[in-house]
C-alpha positions in Angstrom: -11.5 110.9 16.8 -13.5 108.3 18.8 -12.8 105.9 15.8 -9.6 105.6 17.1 -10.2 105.0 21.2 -10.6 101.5 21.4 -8.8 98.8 20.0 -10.6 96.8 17.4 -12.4 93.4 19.5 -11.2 91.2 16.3 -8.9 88.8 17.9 -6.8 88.2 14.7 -5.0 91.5 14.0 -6.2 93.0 10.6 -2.8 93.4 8.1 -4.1 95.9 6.0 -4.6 98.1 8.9 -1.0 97.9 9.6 -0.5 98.9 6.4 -2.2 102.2 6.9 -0.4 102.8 10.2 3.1 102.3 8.6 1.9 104.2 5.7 0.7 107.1 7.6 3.9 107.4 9.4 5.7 107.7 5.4 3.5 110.5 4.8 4.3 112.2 7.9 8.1 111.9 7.4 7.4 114.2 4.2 5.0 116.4 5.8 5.7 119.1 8.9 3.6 116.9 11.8 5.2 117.9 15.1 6.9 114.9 17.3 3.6 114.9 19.8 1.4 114.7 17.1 3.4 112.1 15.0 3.5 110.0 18.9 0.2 110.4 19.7 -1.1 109.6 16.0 1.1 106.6 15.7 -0.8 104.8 19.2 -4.1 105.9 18.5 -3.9 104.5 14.6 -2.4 101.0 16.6 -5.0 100.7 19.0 -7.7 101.3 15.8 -5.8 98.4 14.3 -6.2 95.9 17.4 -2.8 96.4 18.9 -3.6 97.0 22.7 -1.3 99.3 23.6 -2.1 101.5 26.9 1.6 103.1 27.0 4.3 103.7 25.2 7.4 105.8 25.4 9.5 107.1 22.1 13.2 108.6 23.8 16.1 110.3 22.0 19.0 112.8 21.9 19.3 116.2 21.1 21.4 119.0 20.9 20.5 121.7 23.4 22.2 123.7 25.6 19.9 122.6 28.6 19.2 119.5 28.5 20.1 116.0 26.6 17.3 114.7 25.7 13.6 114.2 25.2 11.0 111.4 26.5 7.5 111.5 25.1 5.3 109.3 27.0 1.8 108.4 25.7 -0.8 107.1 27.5 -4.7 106.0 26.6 -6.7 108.7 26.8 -4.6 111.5 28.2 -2.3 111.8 24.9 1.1 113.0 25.2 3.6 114.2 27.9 7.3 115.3 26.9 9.9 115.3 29.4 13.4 117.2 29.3 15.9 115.1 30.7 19.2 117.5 31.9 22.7 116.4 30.8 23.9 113.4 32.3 20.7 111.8 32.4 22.1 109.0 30.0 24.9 108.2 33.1 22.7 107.7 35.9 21.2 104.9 37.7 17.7 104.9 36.3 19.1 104.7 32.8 21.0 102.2 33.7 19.1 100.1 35.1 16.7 100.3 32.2 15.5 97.8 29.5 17.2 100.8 27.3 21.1 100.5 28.7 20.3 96.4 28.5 20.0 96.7 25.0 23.1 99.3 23.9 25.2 96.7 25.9 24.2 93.7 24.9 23.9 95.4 21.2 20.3 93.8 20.7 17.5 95.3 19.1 14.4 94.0 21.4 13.4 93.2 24.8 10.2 91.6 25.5 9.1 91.2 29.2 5.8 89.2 30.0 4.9 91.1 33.6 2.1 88.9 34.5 1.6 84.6 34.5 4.1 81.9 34.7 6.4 83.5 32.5 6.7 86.4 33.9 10.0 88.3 34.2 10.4 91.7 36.0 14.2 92.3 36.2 14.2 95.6 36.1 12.8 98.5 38.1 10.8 100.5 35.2 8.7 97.3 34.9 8.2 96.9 38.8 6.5 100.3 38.6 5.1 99.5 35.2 3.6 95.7 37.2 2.1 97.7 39.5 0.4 100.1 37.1 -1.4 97.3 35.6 1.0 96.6 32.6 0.9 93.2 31.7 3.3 92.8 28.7 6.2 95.2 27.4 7.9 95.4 24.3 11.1 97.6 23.9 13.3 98.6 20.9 16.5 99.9 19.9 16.7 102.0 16.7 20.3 103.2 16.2 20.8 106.3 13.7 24.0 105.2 12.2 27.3 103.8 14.0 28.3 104.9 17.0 31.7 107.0 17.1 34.2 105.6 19.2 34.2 108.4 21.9 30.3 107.6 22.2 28.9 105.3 24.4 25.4 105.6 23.1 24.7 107.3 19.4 22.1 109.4 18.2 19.1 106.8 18.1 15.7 106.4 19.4 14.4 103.9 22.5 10.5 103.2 21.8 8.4 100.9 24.0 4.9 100.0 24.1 3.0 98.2 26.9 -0.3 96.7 27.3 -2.8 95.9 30.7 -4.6 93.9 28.3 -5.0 90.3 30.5 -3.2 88.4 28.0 -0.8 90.2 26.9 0.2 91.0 23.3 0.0 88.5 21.0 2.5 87.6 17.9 0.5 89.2 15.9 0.8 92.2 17.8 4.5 92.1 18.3 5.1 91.8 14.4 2.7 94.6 14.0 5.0 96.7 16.5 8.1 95.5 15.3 6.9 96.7 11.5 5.9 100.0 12.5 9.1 100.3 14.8 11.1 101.8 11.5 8.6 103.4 9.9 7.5 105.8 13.0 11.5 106.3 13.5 12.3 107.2 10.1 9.4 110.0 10.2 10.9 110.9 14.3 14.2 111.1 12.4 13.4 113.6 10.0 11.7 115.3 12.5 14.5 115.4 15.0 17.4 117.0 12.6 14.5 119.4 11.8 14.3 120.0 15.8 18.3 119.9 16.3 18.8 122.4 13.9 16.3 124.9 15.7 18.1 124.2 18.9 21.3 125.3 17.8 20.5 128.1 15.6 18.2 129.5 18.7 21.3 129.1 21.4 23.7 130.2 18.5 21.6 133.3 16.6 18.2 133.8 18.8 15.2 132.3 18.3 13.7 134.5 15.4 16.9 134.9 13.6 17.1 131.7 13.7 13.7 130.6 12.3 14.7 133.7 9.7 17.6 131.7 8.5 15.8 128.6 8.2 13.1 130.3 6.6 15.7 130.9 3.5 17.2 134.2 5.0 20.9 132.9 4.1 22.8 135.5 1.6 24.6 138.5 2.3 21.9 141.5 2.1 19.2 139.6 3.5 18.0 142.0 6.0 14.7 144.1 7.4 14.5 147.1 8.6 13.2 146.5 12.6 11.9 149.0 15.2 12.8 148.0 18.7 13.5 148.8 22.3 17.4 148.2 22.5 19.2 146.9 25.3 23.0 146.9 25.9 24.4 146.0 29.2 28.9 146.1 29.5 30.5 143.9 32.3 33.1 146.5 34.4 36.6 146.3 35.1 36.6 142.5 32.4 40.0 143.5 31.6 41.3 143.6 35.2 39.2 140.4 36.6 41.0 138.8 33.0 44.7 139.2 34.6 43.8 138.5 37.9 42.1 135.5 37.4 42.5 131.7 35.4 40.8 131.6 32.4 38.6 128.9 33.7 37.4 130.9 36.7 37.1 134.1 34.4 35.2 132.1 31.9 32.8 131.3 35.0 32.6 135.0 36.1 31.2 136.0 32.8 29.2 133.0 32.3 27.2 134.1 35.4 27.2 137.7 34.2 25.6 136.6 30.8 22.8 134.4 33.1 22.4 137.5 35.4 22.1 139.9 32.2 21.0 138.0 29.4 19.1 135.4 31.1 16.3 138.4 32.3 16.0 139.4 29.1 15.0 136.1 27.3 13.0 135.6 30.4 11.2 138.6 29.3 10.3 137.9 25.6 13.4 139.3 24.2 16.2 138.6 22.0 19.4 138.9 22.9 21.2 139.4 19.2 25.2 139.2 19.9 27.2 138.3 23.2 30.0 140.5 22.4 33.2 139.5 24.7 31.3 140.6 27.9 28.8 142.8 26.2 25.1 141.8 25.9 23.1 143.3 22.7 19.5 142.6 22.5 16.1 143.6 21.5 12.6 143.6 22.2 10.6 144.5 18.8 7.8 146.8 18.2 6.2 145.6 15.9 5.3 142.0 17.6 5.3 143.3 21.6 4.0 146.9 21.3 6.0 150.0 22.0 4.5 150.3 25.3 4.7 146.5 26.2 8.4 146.7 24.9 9.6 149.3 26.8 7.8 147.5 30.2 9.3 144.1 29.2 12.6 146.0 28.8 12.6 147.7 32.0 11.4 144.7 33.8 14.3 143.1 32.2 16.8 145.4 33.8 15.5 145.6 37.0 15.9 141.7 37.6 19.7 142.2 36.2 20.6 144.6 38.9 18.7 142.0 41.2 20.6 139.4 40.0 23.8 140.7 39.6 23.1 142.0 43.7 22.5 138.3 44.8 25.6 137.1 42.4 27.8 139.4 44.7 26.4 138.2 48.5 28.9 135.0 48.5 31.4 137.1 46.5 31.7 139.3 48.7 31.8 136.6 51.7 34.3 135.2 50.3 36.5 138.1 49.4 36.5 138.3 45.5 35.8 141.3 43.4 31.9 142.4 43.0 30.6 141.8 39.3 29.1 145.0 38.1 27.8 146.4 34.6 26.5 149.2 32.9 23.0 148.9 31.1 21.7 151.2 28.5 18.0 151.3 26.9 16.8 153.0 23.6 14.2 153.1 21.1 15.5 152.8 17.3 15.1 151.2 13.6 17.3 148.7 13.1 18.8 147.4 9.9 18.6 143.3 10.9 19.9 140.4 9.0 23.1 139.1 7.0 26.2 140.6 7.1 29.8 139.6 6.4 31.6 137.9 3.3 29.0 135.6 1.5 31.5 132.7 2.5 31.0 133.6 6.2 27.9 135.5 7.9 26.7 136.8 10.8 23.1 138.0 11.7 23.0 140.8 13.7 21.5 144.2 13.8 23.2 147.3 12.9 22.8 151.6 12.4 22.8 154.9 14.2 20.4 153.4 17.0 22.5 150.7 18.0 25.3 152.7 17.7 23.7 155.2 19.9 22.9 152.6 22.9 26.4 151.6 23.1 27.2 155.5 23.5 24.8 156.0 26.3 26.2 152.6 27.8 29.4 154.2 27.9 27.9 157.2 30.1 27.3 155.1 33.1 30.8 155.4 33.4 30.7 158.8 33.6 27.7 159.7 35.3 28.3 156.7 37.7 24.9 155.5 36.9 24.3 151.8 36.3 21.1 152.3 34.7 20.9 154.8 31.7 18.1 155.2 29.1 17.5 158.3 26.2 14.3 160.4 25.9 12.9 157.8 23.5 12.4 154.7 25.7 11.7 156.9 28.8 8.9 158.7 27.1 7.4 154.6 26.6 7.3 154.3 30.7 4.2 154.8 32.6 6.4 155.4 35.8 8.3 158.9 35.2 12.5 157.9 35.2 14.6 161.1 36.5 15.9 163.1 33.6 20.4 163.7 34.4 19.7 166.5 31.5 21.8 166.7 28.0 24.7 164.6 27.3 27.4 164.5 24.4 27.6 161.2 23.0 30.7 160.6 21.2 30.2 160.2 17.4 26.6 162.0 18.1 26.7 165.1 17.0 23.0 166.4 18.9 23.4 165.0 22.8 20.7 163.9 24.2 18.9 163.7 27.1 19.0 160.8 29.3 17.6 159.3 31.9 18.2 157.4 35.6 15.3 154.6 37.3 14.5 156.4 40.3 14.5 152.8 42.2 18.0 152.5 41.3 20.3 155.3 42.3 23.0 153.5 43.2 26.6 154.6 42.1 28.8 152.4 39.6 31.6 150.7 41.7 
């Protein structure tokens, strides 16, 4: 939209342009617009106006299990980069030594740093680098979403600031322009960010597309599908023994690093893990979307880097004299029935029926056969590489058995 990729030459900035900017950003708080999109639109439909901005920076919380929160930094002509910052990010140095921390301390809604003339003021490192970019003017705000609780130090919020390399600087009618559109673009961020929360946590709580199944409406008892999928279920060995030897904290660590040696390959893989049962992993790799074939090799290839990983868990464990971690890890081919079950006050979305019944049954064979690796006839029959057949096996509950089968690159025995 070349329209937009200069800033208008007229040196009094137009107000009804504004007015489309802040109106655009209404519309988009009603509308689906992603938070790079809503970012990059905002500064492009400012610069179209006359505002002069080169860079700015929209920052806020989240809930995720990996990290705290989010920066999206935009920048003329190269658009939008988003950055993950890892827990703790709001306690250390760079934050605070940032125009951001200065303004939850000091409980003030602005800074405004000229970086260039006889008013200058760089007091703080972000604007050294920023100086030395080229920026000649910054302009920060504050945007608190609510109170703060008293056990937080910072609340939910966003930190937004623009900057210019314009010779000048901004001008007032550039800073009123920014500080009008300040509220607007955060109300539409806002929305925008529960929206983005409440995928986070349904994805780290449910999975990913039972998660954007319950969000798509899929929230009373009976919702379900039927699903055809390769099936994975892996069992830690000898839990209840490492649970009375050990303090729950440490035990809590132990399976903790099982789940990241077990479940971690799988999501790695394009899975789903479904259910973390106690020390049990359940999860799935469906048909339909991956292929049989491409199921079956994500599955596999999914297993193999659990053994690996569980084998480099147990170097320093060993070293150090503590029990190995070991599990048993089955694979099968089945329909699921996948969706709500429970009371209607209380649900849980899982998958259920004879095929996930019957994983769990082979699982339980490893034990016997002292095989760490088991699969039936249906997910070896998927594998371009020919796994050893062990011949027949009872299941219990099963009234056929089945025939089952080992990886021939893992024939190691079950500790």
């Amino acid at each position: 939209m070349t329209v937009m990729s200069e800033p208008l030459r007229n040196p009094s900035l137009d107000g009804a342009l504004i007015d489309v900017v802040a109106d655009w950003l209404m519309e988009q708080a009603l509308a689906n617009t992603g938070m790079v999109e809503l970012v990059d639109g905002c500064c492009r439909r400012l610069r179209a106006a006359g505002v002069p901005i080169t860079r700015a920076l929209v920052s806020y919380r989240t809930l995720h299990p990996l990290f705290e929160a989010i920066w999206l930094v935009w920048e003329q002509g190269k658009g939008v980069d988003t950055f993950e910052m890892p827990h703790g990010a709001t306690g250390n140095a760079m934050f605070r030594d940032s125009p951001f921390f200065h303004m939850v301390e000091n409980d003030i809604p602005f800074v405004r740093r000229k970086l260039v003339g006889d008013d200058a003021l760089v007091d703080f490192p972000v604007l050294t680098e920023l100086h030395d970019a080229g920026v000649t003017d910054y302009l920060a705000a504050h945007v608190p979403f609510g109170k703060v609780s008293p056990d937080q130090e910072i609340g939910d919020g966003m930190f937004l600031s623009w900057a210019t390399d314009r010779e000048s600087g901004f001008s007032e009618a550039d800073i009123r322009a920014l500080r009008r559109v300040k509220t607007r673009l955060a109300v539409a961020c806002k929305v925008r960010i529960k929206g983005e929360i409440s995928r986070n946590l349904l994805s780290a709580y449910v999975g990913s597309n039972a998660g954007a199944k319950v969000l798509g409406g899929n929230i009373q008892r009976g919702d379900t599908e039927t699903l055809h999928a390769v099936i994975l279920y892996s069992d830690m060995r000898n839990s209840t023994r490492l649970a009375e030897k050990l303090e729950p904290e440490a035990y809590l660590n132990v399976l903790n690093e099982m789940f990241e040696a077990t479940a971690g390959p799988v999501i790695a893989n394009g899975g789903e893990v479904l259910l973390l049962i106690g020390d049990a992993v359940l999860a799935i790799f469906p048909c339909l979307t991956m292929g049989a074939q491409a199921a079956a090799e994500a599955a596999r290839k999914a297993t193999m880097e659990a053994m690996q990983a569980l084998e480099a868990l147990n170097i320093p464990r060993r070293e150090r004299g503590d029990d190995a971690i070991s599990c048993g890890i089955a694979l099968h081919v089945g329909d699921l029935t996948y969706g709500n079950i429970g009371v209607p006050q209380r649900l849980q979305f899982t998958a259920i029926g004879p095929a996930a019944n019957q994983v769990a049954r082979i699982e339980a064979l490893t034990k016997v056969l002292q095989r760490p690796v088991l699969a039936s006839a249906a997910f070896a029959g998927l594998l371009e590489e020919p796994w050893l057949s062990l011949g027949s096996q009872a299941l219990k509950g099963v009234t056929a058995p089945i025939e089952v089968f080992a990886p021939p690159n893992c024939n190691q025995r079950l500790a």
